[in-house]
C-alpha positions in Angstrom: 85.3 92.4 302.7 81.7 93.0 304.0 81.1 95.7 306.9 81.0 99.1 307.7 81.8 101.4 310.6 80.2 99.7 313.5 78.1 96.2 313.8 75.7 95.4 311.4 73.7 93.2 314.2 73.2 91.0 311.1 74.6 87.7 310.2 78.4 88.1 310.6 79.7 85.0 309.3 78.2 83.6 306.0 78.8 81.1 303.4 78.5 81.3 299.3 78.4 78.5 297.4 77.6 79.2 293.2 76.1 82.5 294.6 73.9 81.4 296.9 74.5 81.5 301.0 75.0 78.4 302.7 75.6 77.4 306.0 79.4 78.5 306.7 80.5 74.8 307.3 78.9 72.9 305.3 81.0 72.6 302.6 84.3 73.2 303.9 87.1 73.6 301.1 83.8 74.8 298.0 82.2 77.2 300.0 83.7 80.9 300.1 83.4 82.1 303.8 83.1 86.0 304.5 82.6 87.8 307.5 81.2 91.3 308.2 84.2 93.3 309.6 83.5 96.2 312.0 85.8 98.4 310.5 85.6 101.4 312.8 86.4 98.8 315.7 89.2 97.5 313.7 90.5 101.4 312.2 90.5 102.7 316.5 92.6 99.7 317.2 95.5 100.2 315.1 95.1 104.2 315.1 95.2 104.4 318.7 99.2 104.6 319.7 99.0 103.2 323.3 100.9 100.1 323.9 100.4 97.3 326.2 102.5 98.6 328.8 100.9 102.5 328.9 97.8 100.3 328.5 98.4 98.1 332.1 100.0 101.3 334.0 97.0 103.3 333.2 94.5 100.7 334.4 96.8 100.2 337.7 97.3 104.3 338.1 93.4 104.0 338.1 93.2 100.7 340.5 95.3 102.1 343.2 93.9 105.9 342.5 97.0 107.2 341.9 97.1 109.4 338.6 100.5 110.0 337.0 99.8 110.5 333.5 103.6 111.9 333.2 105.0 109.2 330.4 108.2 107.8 331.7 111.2 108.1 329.9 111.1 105.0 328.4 107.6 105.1 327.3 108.8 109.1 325.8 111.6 106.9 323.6 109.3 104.1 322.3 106.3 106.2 321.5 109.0 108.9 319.1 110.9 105.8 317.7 108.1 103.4 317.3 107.4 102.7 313.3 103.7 101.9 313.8 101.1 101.6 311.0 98.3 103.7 310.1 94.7 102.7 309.0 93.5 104.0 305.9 89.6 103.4 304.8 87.0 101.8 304.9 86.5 102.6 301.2 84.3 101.3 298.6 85.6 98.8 296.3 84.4 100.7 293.8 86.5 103.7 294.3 89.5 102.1 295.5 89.6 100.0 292.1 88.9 103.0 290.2 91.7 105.0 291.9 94.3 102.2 291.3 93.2 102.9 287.7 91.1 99.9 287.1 88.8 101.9 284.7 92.2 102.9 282.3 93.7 99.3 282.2 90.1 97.8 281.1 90.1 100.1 278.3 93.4 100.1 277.8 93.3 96.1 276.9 89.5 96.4 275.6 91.1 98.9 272.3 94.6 96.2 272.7 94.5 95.0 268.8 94.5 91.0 269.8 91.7 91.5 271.7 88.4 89.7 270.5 84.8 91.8 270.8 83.9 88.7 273.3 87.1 89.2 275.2 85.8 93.1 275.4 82.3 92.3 276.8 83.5 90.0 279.1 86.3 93.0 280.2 83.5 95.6 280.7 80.9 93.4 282.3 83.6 92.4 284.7 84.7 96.2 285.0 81.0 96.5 286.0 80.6 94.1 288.5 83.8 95.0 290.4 83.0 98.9 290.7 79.0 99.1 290.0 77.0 100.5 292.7 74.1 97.9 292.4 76.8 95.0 291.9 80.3 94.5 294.3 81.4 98.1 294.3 79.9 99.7 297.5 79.1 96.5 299.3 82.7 95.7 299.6 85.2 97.8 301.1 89.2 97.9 301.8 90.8 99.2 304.3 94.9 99.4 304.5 97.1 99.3 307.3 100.5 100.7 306.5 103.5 102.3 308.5 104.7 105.2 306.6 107.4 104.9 303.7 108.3 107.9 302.4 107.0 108.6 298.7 104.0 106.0 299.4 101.6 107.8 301.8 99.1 107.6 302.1 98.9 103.9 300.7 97.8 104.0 296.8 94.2 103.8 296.8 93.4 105.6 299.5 
């Protein structure tokens, strides 16, 4: 989606409708809704391994001005065991598409024998739009949030 690493101060939520913005309500079920995603915010979130509980013991340690930061035994087990995902990005649409090979299967199916020359140009224009800088590849990015599986980690793209 849109965004970057922080707020863009900007408007957040917008509308499209035959690519032109519009109100985001006004057409509810023909206009495509996007929002700017603060994808720093949303990257410390998942990356940061504290859970709810270290989260409320921490804030009452502080409250009370007692500070244990010993983790109890529990907490030792449930952070070593827990299978909690990773975030990967924000990258560019652009490279993420070209490093899921996007660039190989359009030319790949652009020199395929049953396809027509109009076929091909409507390929690479569409090649071009998804991964130009001056068209959709920089403004949108992707970001992936994966627990680890061995043989696919980092996630592919990324």
């Amino acid at each position: 989606d849109y965004g970057g690493d922080g707020s863009t101060g900007g408007d957040t939520l917008r509308g499209f409708l035959k690519h032109k913005q519009v109100h985001p309500l006004s057409r509810p079920g023909e206009a495509d809704v996007t929002a700017d995603v603060d994808f720093g915010a949303l990257r410390e979130a998942v990356n940061s391994r504290i859970s709810l509980e270290e989260s409320l013991r921490q804030k009452h340690q502080k409250e009370s001005g007692v500070l244990n930061n010993t983790p109890t035994i529990l907490e030792k087990t449930k952070a070593s065991s827990a299978n909690r995902p990773d975030a990967f990005g924000p990258i560019t649409q652009g490279k993420f598409l070209a490093q899921m090979g996007i660039v190989q299967r359009v030319e790949t199916k652009i020199e395929d024998a049953a396809t027509t020359d109009e076929e091909a140009e409507e390929l690479f224009l569409a090649l071009e739009r998804l991964v130009s800088t001056e068209e959709m590849g920089e403004r949108y990015k992707v970001m992936a949030i994966a627990v680890k599986k061995e043989g696919l980690f980092p996630p592919p793209g990324f």
